[in-house]
Every structure is written in C-alpha cells, then in structure tokens.
C-alpha positions in Angstrom: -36.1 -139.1 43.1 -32.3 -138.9 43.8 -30.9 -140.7 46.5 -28.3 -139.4 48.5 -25.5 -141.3 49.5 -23.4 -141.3 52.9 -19.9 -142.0 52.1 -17.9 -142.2 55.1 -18.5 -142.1 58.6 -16.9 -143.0 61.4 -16.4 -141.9 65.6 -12.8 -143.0 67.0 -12.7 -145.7 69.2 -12.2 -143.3 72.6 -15.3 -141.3 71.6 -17.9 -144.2 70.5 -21.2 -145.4 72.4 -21.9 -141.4 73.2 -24.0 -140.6 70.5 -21.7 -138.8 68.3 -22.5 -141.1 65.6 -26.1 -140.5 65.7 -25.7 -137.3 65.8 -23.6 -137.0 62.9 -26.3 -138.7 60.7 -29.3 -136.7 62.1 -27.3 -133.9 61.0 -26.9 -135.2 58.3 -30.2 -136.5 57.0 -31.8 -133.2 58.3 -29.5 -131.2 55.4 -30.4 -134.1 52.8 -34.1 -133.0 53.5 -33.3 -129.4 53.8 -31.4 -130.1 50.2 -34.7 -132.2 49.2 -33.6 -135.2 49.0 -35.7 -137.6 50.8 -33.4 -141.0 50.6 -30.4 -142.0 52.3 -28.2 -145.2 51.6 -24.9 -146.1 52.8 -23.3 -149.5 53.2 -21.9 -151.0 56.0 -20.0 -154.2 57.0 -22.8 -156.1 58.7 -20.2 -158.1 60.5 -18.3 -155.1 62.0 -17.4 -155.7 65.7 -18.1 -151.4 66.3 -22.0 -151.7 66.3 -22.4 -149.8 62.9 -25.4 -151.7 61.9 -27.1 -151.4 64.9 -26.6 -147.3 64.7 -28.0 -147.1 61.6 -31.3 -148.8 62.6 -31.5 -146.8 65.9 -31.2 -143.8 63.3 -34.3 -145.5 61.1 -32.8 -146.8 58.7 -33.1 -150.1 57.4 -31.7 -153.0 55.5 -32.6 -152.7 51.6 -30.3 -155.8 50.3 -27.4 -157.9 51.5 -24.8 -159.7 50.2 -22.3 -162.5 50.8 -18.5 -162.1 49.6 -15.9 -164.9 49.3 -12.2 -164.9 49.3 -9.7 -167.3 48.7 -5.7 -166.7 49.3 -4.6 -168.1 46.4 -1.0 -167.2 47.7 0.2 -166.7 51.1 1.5 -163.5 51.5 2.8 -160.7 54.2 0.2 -160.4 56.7 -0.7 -156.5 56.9 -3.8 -156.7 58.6 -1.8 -156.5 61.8 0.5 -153.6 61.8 3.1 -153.5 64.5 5.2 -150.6 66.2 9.0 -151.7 66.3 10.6 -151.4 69.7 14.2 -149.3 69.7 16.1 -150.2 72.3 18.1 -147.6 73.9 21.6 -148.4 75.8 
C-alpha cells in the first residue's frame, strides 16, 4: 500500500483558528481516497507555537514516531532568525 505524503501546509497568521486548515486536509484526504490511497503522513514540528499538532489530531490523525534533534552553535554567527525592516528617515 502506498502512502501518500502531505508536503506543505500552512493558513497565514490573519486567517488561522477558522477552520481553513482542516479544511484543506479533508479536502485533501478525501482526493487521497478518491486516488486510492488509504494513508496519509506528514511531519510537523511538535513544538510549533501555531497549534499544528493539535489540527492534525482533530483531523484523525495520529502520532506514528517522534524524535529528538540537537544543535550545538559551534560558532556564533549573524542572528537571521529575526529579520528586521530598516527605518528611512525622511527630512
């Protein structure tokens, strides 16, 4: 059986907690059938601050593994994490 795998997917942050994410993957999963495939996977950041996790199980899915990445800065660097907009002053 082949599984079919959800790539992307994401809502912007004006448009989130009004179901357009759930929708999306119902629409989704109901073409994966259609297709006959009967498995979904996708991974997710299970520490993600939009409530990702917590769509996936309202949308029946559930966690198959996990696992635990480390990092280490070996050298301190330009912070990019952070972008910021630069100010032009007009006179």
């Amino acid at each position: 059986m082949l599984v079919q795998y959800v790539r992307s997917l994401g809502v912007q942050r004006g448009w989130r907690r009004r179901g357009l994410g759930l929708a999306m993957l119902q629409l989704a999963f109901g073409e994966f059938l259609r297709r006959g495939k009967a498995r979904v996977t996708l991974d997710v950041d299970a520490e993600s601050l939009t409530g990702a996790t917590r769509l996936y199980e309202r949308a029946g899915m559930h966690i198959l593994w996990q696992k635990t990445a480390f990092e280490l800065v070996l050298r301190e660097g330009v912070d990019l994490s952070t972008p910021t907009l630069s100010v032009c002053e007009s006179s």
